[in-house]
C-alpha positions in Angstrom: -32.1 136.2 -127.7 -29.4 137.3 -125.1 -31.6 139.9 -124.2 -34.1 137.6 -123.8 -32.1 135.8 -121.1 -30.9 138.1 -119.2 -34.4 139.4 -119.0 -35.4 136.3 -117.6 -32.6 136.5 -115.0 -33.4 139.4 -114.4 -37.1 139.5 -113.8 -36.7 136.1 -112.3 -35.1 138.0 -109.2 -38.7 140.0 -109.0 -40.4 137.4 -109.6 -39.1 135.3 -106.9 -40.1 138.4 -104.3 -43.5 138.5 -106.3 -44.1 134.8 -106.2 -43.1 134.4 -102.6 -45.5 137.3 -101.0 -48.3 135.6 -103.5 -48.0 132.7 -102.3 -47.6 133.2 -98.8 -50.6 135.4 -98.9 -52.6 132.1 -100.6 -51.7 130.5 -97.3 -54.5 132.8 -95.4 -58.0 131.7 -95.4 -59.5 134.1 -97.3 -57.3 132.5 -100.3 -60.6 131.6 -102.0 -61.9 135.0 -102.3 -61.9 136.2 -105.8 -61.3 139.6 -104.6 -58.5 138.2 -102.3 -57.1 136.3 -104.9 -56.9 139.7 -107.4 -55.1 141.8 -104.5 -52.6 139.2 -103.9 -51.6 139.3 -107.3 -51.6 143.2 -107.6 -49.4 143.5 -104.3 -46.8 140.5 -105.2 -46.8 143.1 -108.5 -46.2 146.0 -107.2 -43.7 144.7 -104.4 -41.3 143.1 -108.0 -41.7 146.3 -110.3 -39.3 148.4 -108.5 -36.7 145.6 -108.6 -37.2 144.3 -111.7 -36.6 148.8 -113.1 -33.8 148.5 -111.4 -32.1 145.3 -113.0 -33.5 145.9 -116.2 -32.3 149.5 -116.9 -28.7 148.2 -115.5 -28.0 144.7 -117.2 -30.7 143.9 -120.3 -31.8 147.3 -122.1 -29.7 149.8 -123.4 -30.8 153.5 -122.4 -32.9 155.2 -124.7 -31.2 159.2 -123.3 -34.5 159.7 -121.3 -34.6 160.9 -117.9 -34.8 158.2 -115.5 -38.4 159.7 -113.7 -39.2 159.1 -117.9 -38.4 155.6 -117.5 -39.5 154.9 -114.5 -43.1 156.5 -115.2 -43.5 154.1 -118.3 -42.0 151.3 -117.1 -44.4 151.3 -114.0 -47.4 151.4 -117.0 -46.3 148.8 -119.2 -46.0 146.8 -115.5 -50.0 147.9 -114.8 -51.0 146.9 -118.4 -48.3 143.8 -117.2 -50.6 143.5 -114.2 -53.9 143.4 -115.7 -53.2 140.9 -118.4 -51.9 138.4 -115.3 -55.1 138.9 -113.4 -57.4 138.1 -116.6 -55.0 135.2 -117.3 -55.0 134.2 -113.3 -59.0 134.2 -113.6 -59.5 132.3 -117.1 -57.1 129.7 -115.5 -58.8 129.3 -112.3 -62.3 128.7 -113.8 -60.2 126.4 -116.0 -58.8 124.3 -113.2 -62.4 124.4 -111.6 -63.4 122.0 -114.2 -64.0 118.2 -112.9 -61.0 117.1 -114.8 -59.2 118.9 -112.6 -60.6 118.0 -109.6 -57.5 116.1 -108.2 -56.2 120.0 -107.4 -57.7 120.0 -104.3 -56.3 116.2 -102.9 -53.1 118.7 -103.1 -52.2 119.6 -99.2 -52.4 123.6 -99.9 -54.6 126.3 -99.4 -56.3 127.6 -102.9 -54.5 124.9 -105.0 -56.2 125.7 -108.0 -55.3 129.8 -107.2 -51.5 128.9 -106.3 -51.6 127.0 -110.1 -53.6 129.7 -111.7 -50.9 132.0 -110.2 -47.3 130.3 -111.4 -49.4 129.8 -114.5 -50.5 133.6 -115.4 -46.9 134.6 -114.7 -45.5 132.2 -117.1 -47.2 133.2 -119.5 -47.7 136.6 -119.2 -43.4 136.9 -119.2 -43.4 137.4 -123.0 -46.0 140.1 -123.0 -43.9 141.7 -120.8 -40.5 140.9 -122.1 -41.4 142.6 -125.4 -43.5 145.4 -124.1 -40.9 146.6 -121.7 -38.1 146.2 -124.7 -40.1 148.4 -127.2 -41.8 150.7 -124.9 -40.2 151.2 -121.5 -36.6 151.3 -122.7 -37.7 152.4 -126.7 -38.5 155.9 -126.2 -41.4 155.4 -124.4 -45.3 155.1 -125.3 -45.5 158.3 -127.5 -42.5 156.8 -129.6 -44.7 154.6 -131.1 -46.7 157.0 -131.9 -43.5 158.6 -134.3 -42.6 161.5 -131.5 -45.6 163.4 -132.7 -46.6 165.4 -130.4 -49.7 164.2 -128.7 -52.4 167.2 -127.9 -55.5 166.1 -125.1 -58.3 168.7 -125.6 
């Protein structure tokens, strides 16, 4: 459970620089732009993975004696597969707030109100996935770990 926290402390200092350049971005016009709404997401991503590395590998995991370049290459694909679960959560809960019931979203005085929601929503959510992927993959040996350290051979 401590770990837990300090994840969340943590990743909340990414996430704050992730949130921020999302949001900022739903500002634009093109906010309603399912294409513009995906990129947002991806580059408020990509602009919290290197900082939330950082702070993760210092204060909540312990090392697992890998190389750093190790770490860093698996942590930056459990943050993809991190990525792409936010974006299919982002979407579901768009078309979700499109529904009449939630028509009151767009009294709200915001570009893309339902997109901003969507957004804070996915990212909620999606902090466990990534919590628990990043604790027994990232910093647990890596992805071929779980596979028991066999050695993996691509034809």
């Amino acid at each position: 459970m401590i770990a837990f926290a300090r994840y969340i402390l943590s990743a909340g200092a990414a996430t704050c620089i992730d949130v921020a350049l999302v949001q900022a971005l739903l500002g634009l016009d093109a906010a309603h732009s399912p294409f513009f709404f995906a990129m947002a997401i991806t580059m408020g991503a990509m602009a919290g993975i290197g900082i939330n590395f950082a702070l993760s590998r210092r204060f909540v995991f312990a090392s697992d004696g890998r190389r750093i370049s190790a770490q860093l290459l698996t942590f930056i694909l459990v943050s993809l597969s991190t990525l792409a679960l936010r974006l299919v959560v982002a979407g579901l809960l768009v078309a979700l707030l499109g529904l009449p019931l939630f028509s009151w979203l767009a009294a709200l005085p915001v570009t893309a109100p339902a997109e901003r929601v969507a957004h804070l929503g996915a990212v909620g959510l999606v902090t466990f996935y990534s919590f628990f992927a990043h604790r027994h993959v990232s910093f647990a040996g890596g992805i071929f770990a779980r596979f028991g350290n066999q050695t993996i051979v691509i034809p």
